[in-house]
DRENZADREN-332757 format. One record per residue: residue number from 1; y, z, x of N, C-alpha, C, CB in turn. Coordinates in steps of 0.001 Angstrom, whole numbers, plus 500000, padded with zeros to 6 digits. Glycine has a CB too. Example, Ala and Ser with C-alpha at 12.3 -4.5 7.8 and 13.67 -1.06 7.14 Angstrom:
residues 2
FIPA   n    n.v    n.w    n.u   ca.v   ca.w   ca.u    c.v    c.w    c.u   cb.v   cb.w   cb.u
FIPA   1 494310 507800 513190 495500 507800 512300 496700 507800 513200 495527 509046 511308
FIPA   2 497750 507080 512850 498940 507140 513670 500030 507870 512900 499402 505725 514084
This chain:
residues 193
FIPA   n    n.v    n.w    n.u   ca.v   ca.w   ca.u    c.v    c.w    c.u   cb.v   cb.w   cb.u
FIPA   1 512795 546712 494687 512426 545421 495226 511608 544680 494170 511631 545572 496559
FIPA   2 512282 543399 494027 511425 542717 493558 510126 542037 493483 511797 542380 493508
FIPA   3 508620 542347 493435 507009 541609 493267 506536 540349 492515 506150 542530 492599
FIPA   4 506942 539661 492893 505994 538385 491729 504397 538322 491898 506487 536518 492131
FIPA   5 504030 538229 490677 502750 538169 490533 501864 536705 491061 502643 538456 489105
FIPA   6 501319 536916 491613 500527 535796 492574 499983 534926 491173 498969 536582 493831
FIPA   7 499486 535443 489993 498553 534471 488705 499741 533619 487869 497547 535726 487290
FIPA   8 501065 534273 488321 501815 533407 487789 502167 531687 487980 502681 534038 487958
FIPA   9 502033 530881 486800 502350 529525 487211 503441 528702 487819 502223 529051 486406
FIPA  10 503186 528179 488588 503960 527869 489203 503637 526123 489411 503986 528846 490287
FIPA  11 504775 525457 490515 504301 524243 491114 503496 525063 492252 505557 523077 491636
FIPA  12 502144 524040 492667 501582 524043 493690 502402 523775 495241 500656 523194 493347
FIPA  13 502348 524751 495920 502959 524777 497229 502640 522720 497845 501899 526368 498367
FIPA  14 501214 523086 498136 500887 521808 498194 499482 521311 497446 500888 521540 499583
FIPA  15 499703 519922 497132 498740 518968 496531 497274 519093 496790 499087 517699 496936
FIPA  16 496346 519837 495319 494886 520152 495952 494407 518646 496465 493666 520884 494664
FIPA  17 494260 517780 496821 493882 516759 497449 494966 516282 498702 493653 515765 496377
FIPA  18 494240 515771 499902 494781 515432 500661 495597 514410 500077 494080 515247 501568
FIPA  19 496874 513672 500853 497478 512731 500589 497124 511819 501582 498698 512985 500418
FIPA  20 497720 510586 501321 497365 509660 502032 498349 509413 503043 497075 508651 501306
FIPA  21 498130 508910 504325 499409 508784 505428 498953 507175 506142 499401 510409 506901
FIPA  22 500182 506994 506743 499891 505623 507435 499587 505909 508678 500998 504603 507449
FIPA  23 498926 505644 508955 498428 505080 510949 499235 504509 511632 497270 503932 511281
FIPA  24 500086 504139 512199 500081 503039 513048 498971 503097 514426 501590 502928 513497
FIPA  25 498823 501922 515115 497469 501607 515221 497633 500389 516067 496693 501409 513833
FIPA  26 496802 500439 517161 497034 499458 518550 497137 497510 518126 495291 499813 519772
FIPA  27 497983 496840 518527 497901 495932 517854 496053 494965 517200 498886 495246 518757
FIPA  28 495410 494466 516851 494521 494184 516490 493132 495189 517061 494649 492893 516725
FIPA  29 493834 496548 516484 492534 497742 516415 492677 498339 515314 492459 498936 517523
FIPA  30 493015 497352 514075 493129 498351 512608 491224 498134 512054 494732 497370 510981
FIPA  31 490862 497088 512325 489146 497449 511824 488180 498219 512956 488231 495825 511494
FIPA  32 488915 498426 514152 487980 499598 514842 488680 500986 514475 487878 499431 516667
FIPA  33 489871 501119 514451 490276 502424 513918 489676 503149 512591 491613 502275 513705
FIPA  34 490203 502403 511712 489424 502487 510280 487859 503083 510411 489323 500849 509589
FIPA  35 486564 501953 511407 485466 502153 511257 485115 503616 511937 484827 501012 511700
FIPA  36 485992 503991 513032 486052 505528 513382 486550 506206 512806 486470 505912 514314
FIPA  37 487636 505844 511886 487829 507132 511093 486826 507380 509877 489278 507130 510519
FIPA  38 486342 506226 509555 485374 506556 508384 484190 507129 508818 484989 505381 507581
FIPA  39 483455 506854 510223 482493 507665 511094 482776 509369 511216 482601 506992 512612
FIPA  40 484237 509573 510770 484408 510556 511704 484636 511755 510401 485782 510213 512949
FIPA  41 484410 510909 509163 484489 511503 508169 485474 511453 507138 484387 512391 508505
FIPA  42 486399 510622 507293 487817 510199 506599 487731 509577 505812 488727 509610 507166
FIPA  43 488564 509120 504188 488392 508674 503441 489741 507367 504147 488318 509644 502155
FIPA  44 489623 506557 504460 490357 505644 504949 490898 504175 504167 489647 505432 505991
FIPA  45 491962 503269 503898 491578 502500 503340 492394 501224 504393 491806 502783 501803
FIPA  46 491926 500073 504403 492226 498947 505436 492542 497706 504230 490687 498577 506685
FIPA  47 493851 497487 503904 493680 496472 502861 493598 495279 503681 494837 496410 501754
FIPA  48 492365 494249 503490 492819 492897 504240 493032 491548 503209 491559 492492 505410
FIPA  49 492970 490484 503604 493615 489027 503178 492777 487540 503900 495417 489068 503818
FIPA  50 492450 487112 502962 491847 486076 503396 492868 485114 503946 491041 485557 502391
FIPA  51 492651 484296 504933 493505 483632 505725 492716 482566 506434 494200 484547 506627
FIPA  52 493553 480824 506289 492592 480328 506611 493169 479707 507756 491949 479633 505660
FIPA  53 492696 479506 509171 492796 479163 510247 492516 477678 510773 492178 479976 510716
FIPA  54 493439 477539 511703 493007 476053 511922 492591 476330 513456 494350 474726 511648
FIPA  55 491139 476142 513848 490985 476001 515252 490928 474664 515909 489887 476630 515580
FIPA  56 490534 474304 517302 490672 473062 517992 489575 472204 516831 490157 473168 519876
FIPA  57 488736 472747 516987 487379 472100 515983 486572 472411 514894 486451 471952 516552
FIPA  58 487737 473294 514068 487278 473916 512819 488185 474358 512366 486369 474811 512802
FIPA  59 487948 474330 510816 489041 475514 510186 488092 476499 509804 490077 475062 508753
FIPA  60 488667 477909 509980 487916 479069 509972 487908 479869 509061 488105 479694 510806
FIPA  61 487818 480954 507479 488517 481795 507436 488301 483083 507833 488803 481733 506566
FIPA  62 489177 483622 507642 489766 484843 508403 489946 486203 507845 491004 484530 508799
FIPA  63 489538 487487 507657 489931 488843 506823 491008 489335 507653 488677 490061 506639
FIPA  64 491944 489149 507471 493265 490008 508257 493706 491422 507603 494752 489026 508189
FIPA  65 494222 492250 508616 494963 493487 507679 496161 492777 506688 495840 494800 508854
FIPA  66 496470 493490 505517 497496 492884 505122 498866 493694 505482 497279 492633 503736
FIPA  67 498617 494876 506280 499669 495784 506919 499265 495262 508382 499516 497629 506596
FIPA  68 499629 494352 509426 499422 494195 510526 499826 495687 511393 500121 492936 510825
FIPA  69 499075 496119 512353 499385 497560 513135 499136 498960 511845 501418 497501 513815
FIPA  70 498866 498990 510969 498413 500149 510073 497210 500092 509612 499148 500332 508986
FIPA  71 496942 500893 509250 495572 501802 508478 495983 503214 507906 494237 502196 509694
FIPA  72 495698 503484 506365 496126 504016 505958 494799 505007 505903 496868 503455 505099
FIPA  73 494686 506268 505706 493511 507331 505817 494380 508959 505371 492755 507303 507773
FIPA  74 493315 509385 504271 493814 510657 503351 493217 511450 504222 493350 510885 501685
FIPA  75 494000 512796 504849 493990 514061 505076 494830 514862 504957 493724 514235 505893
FIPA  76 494636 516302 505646 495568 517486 505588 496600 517642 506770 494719 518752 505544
FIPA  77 497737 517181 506981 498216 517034 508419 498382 518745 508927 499875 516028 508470
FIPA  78 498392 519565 507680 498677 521186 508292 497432 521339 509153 498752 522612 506974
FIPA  79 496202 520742 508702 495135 520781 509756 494840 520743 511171 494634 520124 509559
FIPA  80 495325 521545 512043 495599 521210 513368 494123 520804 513744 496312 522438 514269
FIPA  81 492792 520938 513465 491513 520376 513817 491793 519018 513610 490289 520889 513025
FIPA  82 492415 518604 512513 492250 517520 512249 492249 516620 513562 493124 517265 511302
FIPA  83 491442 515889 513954 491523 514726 515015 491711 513367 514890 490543 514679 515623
FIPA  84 492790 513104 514464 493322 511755 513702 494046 511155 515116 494611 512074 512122
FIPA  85 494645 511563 515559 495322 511365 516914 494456 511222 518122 496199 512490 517187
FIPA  86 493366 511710 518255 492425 511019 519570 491458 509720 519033 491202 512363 520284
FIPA  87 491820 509563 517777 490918 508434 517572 491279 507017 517845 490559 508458 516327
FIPA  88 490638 506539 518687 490707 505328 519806 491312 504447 518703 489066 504678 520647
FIPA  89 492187 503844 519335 493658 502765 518798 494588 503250 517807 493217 501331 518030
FIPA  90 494504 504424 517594 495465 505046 517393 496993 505739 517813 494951 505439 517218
FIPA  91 498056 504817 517414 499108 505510 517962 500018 506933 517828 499722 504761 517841
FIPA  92 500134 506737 515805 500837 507764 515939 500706 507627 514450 502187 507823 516797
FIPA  93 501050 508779 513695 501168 509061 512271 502617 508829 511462 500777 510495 512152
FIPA  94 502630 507580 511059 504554 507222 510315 504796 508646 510040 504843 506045 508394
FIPA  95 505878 508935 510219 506723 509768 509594 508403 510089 509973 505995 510866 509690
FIPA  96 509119 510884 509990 510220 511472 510440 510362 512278 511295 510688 511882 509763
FIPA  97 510852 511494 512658 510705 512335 513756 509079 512833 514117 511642 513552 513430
FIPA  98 508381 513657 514458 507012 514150 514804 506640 515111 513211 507086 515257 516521
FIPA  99 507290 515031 512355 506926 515283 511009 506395 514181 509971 508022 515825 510494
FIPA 100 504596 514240 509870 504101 512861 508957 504839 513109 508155 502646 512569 508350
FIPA 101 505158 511406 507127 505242 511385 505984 504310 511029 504820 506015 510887 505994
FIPA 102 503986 511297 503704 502923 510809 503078 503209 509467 502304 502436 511841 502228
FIPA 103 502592 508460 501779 502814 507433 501095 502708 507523 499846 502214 506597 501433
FIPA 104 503610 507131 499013 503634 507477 497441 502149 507064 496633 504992 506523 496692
FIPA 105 502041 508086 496157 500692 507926 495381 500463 506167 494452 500758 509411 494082
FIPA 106 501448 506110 494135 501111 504984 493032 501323 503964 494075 502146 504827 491502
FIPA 107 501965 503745 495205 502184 502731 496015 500410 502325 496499 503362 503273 497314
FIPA 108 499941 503549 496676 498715 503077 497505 497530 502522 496041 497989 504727 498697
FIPA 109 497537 503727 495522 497398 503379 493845 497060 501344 493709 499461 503962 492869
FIPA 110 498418 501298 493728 499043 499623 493709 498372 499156 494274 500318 499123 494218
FIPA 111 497949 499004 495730 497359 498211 496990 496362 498424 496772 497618 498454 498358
FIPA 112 495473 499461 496086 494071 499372 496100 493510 498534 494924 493511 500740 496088
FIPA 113 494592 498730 493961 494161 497730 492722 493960 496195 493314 495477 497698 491430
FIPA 114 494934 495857 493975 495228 494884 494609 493927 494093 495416 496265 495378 495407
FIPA 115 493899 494840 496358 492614 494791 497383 491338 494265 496354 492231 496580 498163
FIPA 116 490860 495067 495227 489872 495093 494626 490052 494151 493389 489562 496393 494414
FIPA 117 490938 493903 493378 491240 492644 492057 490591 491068 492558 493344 492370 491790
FIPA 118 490071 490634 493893 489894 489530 494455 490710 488552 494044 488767 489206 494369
FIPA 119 491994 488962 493550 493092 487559 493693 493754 486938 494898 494291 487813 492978
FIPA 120 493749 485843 494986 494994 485645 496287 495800 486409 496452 495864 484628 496290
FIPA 121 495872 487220 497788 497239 488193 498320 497552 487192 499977 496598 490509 498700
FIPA 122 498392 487594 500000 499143 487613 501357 500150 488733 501702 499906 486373 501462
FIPA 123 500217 488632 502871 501672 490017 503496 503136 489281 502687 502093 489982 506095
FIPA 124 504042 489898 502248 505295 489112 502162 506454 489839 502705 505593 488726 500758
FIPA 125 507564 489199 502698 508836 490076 503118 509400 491950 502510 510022 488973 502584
FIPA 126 509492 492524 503292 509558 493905 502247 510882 493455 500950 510199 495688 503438
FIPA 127 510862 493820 499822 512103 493634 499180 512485 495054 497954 511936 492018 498410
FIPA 128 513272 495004 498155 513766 496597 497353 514336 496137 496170 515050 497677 498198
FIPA 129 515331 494601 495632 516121 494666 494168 515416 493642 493796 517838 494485 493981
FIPA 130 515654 493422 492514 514864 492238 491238 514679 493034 490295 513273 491432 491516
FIPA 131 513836 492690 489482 513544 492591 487999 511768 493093 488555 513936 490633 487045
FIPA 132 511875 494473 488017 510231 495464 488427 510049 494687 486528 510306 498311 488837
FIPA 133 508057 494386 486807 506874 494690 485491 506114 495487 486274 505863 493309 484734
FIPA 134 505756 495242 484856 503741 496120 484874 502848 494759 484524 503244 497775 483020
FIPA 135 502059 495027 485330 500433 494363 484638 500321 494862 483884 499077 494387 485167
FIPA 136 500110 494322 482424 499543 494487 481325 497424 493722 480900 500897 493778 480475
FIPA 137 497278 492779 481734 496181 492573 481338 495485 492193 483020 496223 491426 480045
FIPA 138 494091 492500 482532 493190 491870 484102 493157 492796 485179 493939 490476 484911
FIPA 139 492166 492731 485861 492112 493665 487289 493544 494547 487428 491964 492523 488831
FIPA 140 494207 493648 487321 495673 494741 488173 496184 495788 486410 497871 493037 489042
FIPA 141 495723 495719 485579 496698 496274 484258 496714 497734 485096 495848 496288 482229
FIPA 142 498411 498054 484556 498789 498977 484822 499741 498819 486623 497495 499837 484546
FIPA 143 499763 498209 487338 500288 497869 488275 501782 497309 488167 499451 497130 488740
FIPA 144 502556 498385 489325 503939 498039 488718 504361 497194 490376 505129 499785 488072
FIPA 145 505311 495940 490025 505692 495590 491308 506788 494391 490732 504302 495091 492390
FIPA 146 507587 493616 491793 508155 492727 491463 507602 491181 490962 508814 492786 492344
FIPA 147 508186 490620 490354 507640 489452 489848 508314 488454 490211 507507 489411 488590
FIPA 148 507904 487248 490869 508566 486000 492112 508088 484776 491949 508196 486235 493725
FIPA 149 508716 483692 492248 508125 482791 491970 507731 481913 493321 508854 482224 490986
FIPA 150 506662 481423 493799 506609 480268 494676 506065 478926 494934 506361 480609 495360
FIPA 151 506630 477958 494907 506289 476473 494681 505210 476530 493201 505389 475752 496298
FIPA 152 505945 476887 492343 505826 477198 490941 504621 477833 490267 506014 476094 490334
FIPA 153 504224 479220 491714 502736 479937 490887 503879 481754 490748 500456 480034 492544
FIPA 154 503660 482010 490267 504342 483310 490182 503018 484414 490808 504916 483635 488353
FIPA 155 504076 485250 491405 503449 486211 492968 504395 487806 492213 504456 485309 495377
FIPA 156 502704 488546 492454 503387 490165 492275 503764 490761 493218 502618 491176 491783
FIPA 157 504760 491400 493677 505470 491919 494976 505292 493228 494833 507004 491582 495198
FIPA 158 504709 494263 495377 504019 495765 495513 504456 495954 496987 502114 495889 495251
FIPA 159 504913 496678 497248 505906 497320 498352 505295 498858 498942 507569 497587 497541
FIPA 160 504943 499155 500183 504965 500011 500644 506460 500398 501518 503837 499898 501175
FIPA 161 507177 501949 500879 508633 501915 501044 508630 502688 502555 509567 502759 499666
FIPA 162 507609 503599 502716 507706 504046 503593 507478 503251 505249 507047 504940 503181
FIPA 163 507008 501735 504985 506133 501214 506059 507431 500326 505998 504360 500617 505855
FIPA 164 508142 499626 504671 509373 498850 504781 508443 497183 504569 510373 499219 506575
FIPA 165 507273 497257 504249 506579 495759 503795 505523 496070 502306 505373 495062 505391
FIPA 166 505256 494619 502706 505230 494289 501400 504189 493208 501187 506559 493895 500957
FIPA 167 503370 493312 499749 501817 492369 499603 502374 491564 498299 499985 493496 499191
FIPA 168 502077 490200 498219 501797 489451 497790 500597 489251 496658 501843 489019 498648
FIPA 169 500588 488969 495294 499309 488649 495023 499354 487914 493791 498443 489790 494979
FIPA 170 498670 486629 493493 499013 485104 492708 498689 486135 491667 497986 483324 492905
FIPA 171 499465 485791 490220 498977 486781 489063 499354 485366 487691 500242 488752 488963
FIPA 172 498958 485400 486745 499275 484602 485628 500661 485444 485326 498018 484541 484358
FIPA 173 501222 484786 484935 503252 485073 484142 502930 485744 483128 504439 483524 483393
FIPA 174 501850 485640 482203 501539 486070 480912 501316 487228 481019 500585 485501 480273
FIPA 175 500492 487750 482403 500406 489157 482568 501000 490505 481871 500738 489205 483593
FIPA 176 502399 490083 482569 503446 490792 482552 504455 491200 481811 503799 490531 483112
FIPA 177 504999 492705 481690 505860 492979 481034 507331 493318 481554 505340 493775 480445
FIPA 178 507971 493311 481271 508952 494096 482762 509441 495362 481398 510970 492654 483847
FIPA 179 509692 496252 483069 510034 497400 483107 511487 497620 482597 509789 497799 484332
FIPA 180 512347 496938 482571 513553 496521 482048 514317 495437 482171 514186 497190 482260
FIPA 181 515234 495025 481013 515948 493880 481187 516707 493797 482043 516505 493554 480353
FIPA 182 517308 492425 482374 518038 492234 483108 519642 492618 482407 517672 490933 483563
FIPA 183 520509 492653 483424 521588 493118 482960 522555 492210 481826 522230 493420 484143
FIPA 184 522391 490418 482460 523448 489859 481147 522845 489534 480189 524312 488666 481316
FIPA 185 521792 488853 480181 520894 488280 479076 519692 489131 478408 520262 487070 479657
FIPA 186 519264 490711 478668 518434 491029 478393 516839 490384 478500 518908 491251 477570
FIPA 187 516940 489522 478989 515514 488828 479782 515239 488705 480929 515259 487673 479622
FIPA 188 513812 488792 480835 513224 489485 482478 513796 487828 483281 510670 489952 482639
FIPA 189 514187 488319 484363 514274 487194 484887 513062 486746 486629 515984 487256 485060
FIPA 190 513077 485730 486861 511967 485687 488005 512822 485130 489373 510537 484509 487535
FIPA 191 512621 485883 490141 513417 485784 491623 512265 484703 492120 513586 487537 492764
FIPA 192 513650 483747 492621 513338 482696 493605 513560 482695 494919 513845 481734 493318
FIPA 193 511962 482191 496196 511746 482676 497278 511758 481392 497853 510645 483565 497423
């Protein structure tokens, strides 16, 4: 019979750090969820968006989630202690079937640069084809997402694939490099919204 030696290298079964998972989350209970999970000991993150409101007798602004119904928060789901699921406005953990899924590292990566860059973001349509850059300079360098144009300011498109949406955020054109050419002309080209 064959023994393998336990000191031998290998890939890690699983990732020494928790991963990160999505929440979904009672409709407008993503900043009480969040503030209990961070009470409760969770490393949690809530990306929001300034938004400006028009009331009867004021315009207001506004911190919105930029994932409406999510909150995203790193743990161990093998953890059956874990108590992520009784925490008030909480629905259920994205995944496949009653199996979480985790969210790609660089996706969240992306959104936190984002969050913390204080540029204009908004939510936008999820989109999967175009012409992918990188940030090359400023808060976001190193950030990979689509590059768009609207009523002539160009917008970085960073996609969460597992949630199927997608953030917005005003960036200078100069920024950017793309990740590859386009197919006839070898130049990056910019999708119109």
């Amino acid at each position: 019979m064959l023994q393998l030696d336990a000191t031998l290298p290998g890939p890690p079964r699983t990732p020494p750090w928790p991963r990160w998972y999505a929440l979904q989350v009672r409709s407008r209970h993503e900043t009480i969820a969040a503030a209990i999970l961070e009470n409760k000991g969770y490393d949690r993150f809530l990306p929001l968006c300034r938004s400006r409101r028009m009331w009867s007798d004021r315009i207001v602004h506004l911190d919105l989630p930029l994932f409406p119904g999510y909150v995203f928060c790193r743990f161990d789901p093998a953890d059956r202690s874990v108590p992520i699921l009784t925490t008030p406005g909480v629905v259920r953990i994205v995944g496949v079937g009653s199996r979480p899924v985790p969210v790609d590292d660089a996706e969240i990566a992306a959104i936190q640069a984002i969050a913390k860059s204080g540029l204009a973001t908004e939510p936008w349509p999820y989109l999967r084809l175009g012409n992918p850059v990188r940030i090359r300079y400023g808060a976001l360098s190193g950030v990979e997402g689509l590059l768009v144009e609207k009523k002539s300011r160009h917008r970085l498109i960073v996609s969460i694939t597992l949630l199927q949406r997608s953030v917005a955020v005003e960036i200078d054109s100069a920024w950017v490099t793309p990740l590859r050419p386009t197919p006839r002309s070898g130049v990056p080209a910019l999708l119109a919204s």
